[in-house]
N, C-alpha and C positions, 0 to 999 in steps of 0.2 A: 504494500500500500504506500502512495505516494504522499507527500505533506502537502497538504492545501493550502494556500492564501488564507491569513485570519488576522482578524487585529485583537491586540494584546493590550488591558490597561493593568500597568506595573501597580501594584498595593500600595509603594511609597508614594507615589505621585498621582492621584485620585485624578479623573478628567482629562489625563494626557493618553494616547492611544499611537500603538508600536504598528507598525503593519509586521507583520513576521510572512516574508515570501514563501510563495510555495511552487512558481512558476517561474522560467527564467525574466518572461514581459514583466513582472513585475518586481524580479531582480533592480532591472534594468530601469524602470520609470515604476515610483508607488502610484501615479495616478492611472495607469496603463490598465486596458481591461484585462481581469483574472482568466487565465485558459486555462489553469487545472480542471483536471474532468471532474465531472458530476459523481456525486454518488450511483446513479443510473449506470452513467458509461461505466462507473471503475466496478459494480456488479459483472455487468455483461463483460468484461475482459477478464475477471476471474473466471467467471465460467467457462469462457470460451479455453483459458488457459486448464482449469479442470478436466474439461472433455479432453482437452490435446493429453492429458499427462494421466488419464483414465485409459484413452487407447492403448498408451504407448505400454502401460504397465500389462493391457492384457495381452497385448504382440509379445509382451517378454515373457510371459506367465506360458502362450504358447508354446511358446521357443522350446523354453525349461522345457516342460510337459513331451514336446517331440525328442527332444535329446533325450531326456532319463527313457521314455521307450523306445528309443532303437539302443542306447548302450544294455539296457536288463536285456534286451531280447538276443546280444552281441555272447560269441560263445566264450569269450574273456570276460565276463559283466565283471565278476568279484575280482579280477586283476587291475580289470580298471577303477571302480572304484574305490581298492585299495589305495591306490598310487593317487587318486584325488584327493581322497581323506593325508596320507602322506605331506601333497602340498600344502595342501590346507594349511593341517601346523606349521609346516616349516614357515609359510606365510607368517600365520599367526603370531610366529616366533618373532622373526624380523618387524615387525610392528608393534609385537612389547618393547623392543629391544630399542625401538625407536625413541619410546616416550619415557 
């Protein structure tokens, strides 16, 4: 979520009012009209980024899903999945190792 355009009146000085930018137009000139999106538009752009990242998770879910059945049904399955559990750790290792 983006910062919006808002005005600010500071506690110690009662009456006075900050503009706090949220656009670069209004970086650039306070009196300049506000383009930050609406609450409307910034909905419909989550969503839209939702859906895209809903897909992309079920294309991966497949993916997974095809690969574990053709390696189970592969006449080396438990050779191979030895040796991915194998990586795995040693992964695992190198990024304790890390931090």
């Amino acid at each position: 979520m983006s910062l919006r355009c808002c005005w600010y009146e500071p506690v110690e000085e009662p009456g006075t009012r900050m503009l706090l930018p949220g656009c670069m137009e209004r970086v650039l000139d306070a009196d300049a009209d506000c383009t930050c999106p609406t609450t409307a538009e910034e909905i419909d752009r989550l969503k839209a980024e939702y859906a895209d990242l809903a897909s992309k998770a079920a294309g991966t879910s497949h993916a997974f899903s095809d690969l574990m059945s053709a390696v189970s049904a592969h006449r080396d399955a438990k050779a191979i999945f030895a040796d991915a559990d194998a990586r795995t750790a040693a992964h695992a290792d190198q990024v304790r190792d890390l931090s």
